[in-house]
TIBA-918653 format. One record per residue (C-alpha): x, y, z. Coordinates in steps of 0.001 Angstrom, whole numbers, always signed. Each point is the difference from the previous one (the first is absolute). Last residue first. Example, Ala and Ser with C-alpha at 12.3 -4.5 7.8 and 13.67 -1.06 7.14 Angstrom:
REM residues 2
PARO, +13670, -1060, +7140
PARO, -1370, -3440, +660
***
This chain:
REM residues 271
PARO, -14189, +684, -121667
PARO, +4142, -958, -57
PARO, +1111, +2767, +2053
PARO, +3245, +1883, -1271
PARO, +1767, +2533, +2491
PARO, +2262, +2939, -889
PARO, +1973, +2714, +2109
PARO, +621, +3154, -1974
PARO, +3287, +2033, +1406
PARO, +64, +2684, +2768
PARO, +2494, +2969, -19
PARO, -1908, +1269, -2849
PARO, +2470, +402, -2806
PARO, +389, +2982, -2373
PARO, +1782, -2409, -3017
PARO, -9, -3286, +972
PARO, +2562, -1546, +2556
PARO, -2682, -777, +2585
PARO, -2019, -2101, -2615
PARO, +2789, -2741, -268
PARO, -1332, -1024, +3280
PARO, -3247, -1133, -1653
PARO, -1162, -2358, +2987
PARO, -2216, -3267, -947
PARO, -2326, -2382, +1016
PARO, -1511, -2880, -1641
PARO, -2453, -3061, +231
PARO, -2020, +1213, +2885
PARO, -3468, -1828, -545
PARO, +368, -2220, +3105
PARO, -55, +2830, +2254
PARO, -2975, +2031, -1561
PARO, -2833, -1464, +2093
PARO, +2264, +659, +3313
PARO, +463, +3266, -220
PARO, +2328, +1683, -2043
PARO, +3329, +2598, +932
PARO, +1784, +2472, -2654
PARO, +2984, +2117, +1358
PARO, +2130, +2856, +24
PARO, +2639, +676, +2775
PARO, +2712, -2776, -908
PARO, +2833, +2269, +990
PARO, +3541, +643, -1821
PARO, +3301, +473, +274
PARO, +1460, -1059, -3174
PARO, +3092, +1026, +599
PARO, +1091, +642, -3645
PARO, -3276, +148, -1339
PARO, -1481, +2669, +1446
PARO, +2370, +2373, -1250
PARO, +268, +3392, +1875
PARO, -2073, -858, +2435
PARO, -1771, +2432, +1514
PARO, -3111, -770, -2482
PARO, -547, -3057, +2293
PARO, -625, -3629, -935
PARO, -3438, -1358, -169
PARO, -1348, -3744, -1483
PARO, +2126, -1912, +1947
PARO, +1051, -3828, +14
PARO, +1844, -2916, +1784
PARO, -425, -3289, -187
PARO, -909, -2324, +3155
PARO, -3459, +1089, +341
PARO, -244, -1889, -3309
PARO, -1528, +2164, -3597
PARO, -3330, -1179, -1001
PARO, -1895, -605, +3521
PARO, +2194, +2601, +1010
PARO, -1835, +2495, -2931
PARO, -2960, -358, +996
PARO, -109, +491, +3857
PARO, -3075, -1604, +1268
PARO, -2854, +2200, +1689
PARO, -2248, -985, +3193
PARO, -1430, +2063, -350
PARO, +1087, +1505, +3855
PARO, +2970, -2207, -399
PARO, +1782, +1816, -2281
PARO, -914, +3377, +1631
PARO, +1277, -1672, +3203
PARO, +2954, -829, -1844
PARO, +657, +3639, -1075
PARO, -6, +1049, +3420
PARO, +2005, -1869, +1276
PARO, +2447, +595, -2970
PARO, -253, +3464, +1165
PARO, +321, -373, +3821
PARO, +3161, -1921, -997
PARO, +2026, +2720, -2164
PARO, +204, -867, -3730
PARO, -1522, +3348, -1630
PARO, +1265, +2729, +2690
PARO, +3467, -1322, +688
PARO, +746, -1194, +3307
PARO, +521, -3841, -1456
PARO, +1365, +1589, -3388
PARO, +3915, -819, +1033
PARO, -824, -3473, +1278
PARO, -2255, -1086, -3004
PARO, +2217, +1429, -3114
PARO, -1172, +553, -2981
PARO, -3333, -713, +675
PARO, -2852, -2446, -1038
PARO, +2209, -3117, +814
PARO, -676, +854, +3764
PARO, -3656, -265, -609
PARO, -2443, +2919, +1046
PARO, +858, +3186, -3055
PARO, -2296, +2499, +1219
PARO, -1335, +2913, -2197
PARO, -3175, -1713, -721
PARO, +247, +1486, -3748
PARO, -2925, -2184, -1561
PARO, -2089, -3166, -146
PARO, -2984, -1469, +1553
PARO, -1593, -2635, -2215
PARO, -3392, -1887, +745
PARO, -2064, -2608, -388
PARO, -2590, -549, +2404
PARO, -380, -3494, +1354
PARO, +1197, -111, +3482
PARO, -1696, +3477, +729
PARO, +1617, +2441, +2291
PARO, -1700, +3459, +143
PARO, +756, +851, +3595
PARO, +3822, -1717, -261
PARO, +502, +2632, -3129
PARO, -962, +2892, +1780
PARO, +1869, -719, +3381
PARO, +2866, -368, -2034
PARO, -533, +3312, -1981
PARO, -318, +1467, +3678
PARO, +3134, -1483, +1584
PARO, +2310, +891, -3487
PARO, -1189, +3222, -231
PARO, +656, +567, +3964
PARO, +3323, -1212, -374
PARO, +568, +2492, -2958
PARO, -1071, +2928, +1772
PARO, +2330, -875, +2755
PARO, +2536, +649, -2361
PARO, -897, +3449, -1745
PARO, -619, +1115, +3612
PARO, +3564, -1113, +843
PARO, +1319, +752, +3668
PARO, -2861, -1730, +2187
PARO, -641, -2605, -3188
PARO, +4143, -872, -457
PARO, +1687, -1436, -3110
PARO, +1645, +3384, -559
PARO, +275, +391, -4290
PARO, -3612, +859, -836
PARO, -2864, -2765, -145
PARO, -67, -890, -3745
PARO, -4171, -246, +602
PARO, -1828, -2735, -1430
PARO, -734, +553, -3823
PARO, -2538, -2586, -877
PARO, -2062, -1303, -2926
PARO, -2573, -2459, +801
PARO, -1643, -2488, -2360
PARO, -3035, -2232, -305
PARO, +91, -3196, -1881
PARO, -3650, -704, -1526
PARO, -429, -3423, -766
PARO, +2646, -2848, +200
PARO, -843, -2044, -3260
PARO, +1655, +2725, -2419
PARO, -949, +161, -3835
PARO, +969, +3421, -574
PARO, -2583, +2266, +1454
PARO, -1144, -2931, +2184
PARO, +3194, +1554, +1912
PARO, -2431, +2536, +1154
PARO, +2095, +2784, +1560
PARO, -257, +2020, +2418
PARO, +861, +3083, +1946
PARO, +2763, +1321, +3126
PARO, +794, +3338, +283
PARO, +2293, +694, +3232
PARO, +3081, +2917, +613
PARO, -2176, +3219, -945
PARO, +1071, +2310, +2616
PARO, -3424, +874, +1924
PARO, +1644, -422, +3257
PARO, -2293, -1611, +3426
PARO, +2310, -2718, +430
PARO, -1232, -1901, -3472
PARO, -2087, +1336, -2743
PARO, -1732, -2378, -2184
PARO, -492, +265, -4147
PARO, -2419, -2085, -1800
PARO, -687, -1798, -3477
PARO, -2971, -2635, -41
PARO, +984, -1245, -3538
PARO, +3093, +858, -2446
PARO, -320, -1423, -3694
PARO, +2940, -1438, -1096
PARO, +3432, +1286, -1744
PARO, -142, +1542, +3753
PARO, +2280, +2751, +1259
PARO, -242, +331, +3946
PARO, +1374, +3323, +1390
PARO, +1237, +1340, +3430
PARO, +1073, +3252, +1228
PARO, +2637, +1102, +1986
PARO, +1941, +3850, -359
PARO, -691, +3221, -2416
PARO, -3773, +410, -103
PARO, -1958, -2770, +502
PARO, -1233, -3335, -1654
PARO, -2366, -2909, +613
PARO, -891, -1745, -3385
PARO, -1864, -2467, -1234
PARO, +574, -858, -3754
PARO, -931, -2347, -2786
PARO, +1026, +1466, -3348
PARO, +3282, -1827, +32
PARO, +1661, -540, -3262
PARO, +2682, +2306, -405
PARO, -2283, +2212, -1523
PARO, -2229, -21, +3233
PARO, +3073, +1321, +2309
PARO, +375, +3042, -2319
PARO, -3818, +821, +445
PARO, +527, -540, +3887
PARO, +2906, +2238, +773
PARO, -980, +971, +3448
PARO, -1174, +3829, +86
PARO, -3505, -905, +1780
PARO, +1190, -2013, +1975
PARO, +3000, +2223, +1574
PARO, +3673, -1270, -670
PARO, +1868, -1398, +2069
PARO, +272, -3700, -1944
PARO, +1564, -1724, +3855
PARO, -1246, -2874, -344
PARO, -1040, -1891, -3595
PARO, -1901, -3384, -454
PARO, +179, -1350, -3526
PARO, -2458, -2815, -764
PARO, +133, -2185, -3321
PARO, +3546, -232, -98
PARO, +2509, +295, -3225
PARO, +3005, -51, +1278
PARO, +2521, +1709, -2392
PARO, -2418, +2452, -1877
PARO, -1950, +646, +2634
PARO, +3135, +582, +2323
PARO, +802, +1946, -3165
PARO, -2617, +2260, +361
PARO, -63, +803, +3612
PARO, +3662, +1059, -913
PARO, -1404, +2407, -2088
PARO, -2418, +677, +1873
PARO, +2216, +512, +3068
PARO, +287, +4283, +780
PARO, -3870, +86, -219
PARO, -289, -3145, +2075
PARO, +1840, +1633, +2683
PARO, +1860, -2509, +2220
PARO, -953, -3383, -1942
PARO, -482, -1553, +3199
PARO, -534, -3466, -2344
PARO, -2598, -3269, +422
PARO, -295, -2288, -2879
PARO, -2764, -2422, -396
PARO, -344, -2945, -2923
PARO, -2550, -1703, -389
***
């Protein structure tokens, strides 16, 4: 199985690149941030052709937004609202890997767009910042409270915080920048814990190497500094460790025609 999350940033803008991710990568599971568009309006018909009739969606009107595209049926889909917003940044649903032969049950999966956090890495000055520390404490409490040592489950999405050093550019200039600053990664790793989750892709790809799946539009070519961030990401628990037997990051995506600023990150489980 194959699952592949993307901030797509405007899935109306994207289906053509939506497209050839399909066409290029082939997952089962798609999970898109970011699709701003209202339920009701999101492109689900055109979605289905491409072969994905299974849908849960969380949309609104002009920013966030979360998706999960399913060649498989979806089960026990849900929506949560975190920090008292109604902004459409969690779905989560699953899957019966029976579906296709698969020995680990039903894998359940949760599609997140935490907060970008503004540009001043300070709660008392920021609100958009300290609303993204108190995401990341409540989703953590969330996940520790429903804790089970044999579910199987996925949590992927735009986290919008890059925590190793190889997943920036540049760890001493980005230490006081909102995405890699140390009350963020904190954060992140008690949201880690709280599943406790296992970070896909670094099982694949060392700790050592570096990589990024988001590179600003104010560059004017990405790819001559490369100075990117490592802000999407897909994390297991522990009944899905051992079946990890790829990840990958489509960096070629960011040079496509009408770009997201995000690219597709890919994991393969062995079911």
């Amino acid at each position: 199985m194959k699952i592949t999350t993307w901030n797509v940033n405007s899935v109306r803008l994207r289906l053509e690149n939506l497209a050839r991710l399909i066409k290029e990568i082939k997952p089962d599971v798609i999970c898109l941030q970011e699709i701003k568009v209202v339920t009701d309006l999101f492109p689900g018909e055109d979605i289905a052709a491409l072969g994905y009739p299974h849908q849960a969606v969380a949309g609104m009107k002009g920013y966030n937004g979360v998706a999960i595209l399913s060649k498989l049926p979806l089960q026990k889909i849900g929506t949560k609202d975190w920090c008292g917003k109604q902004d459409c940044r969690h779905i989560f649903a699953t899957i019966d890997t029976g579906d296709i032969g698969g020995k680990v049950g039903p894998i359940e999966i949760n599609n997140f767009y935490i907060p970008a956090g503004g540009d001043i890495p300070d709660p008392k000055k920021n609100d958009k910042f300290a609303h993204k520390l108190q995401f990341l404490e409540e989703s953590a409490k969330w996940h520790k409270a429903r804790r089970k040592k044999t579910a199987a489950r996925v949590l992927v999405g735009d986290l919008n915080i890059a925590p190793l050093e190889t997943d920036v550019w540049s760890h001493k200039q980005l230490l006081k920048v909102v995405s890699h600053t140390p009350v963020e990664v904190e954060g992140l790793a008690k949201l880690q814990a709280a599943g406790p989750w296992i970070d896909a892709v670094r099982e694949i790809i060392p700790p050592e190497e570096s990589i990024f799946s988001w590179w600003s539009y104010r560059s004017r070519d990405w790819t001559v500094n490369d100075r990117g961030r490592r802000l999407d990401h897909i994390w297991v628990t522990e009944p899905l460790q051992d079946k990890i037997t790829g990840a990958h990051i489509l960096r070629e995506a960011r040079s496509w025609e009408k770009p997201s600023d995000h690219v597709p990150v890919t994991i393969t489980l062995k079911l």
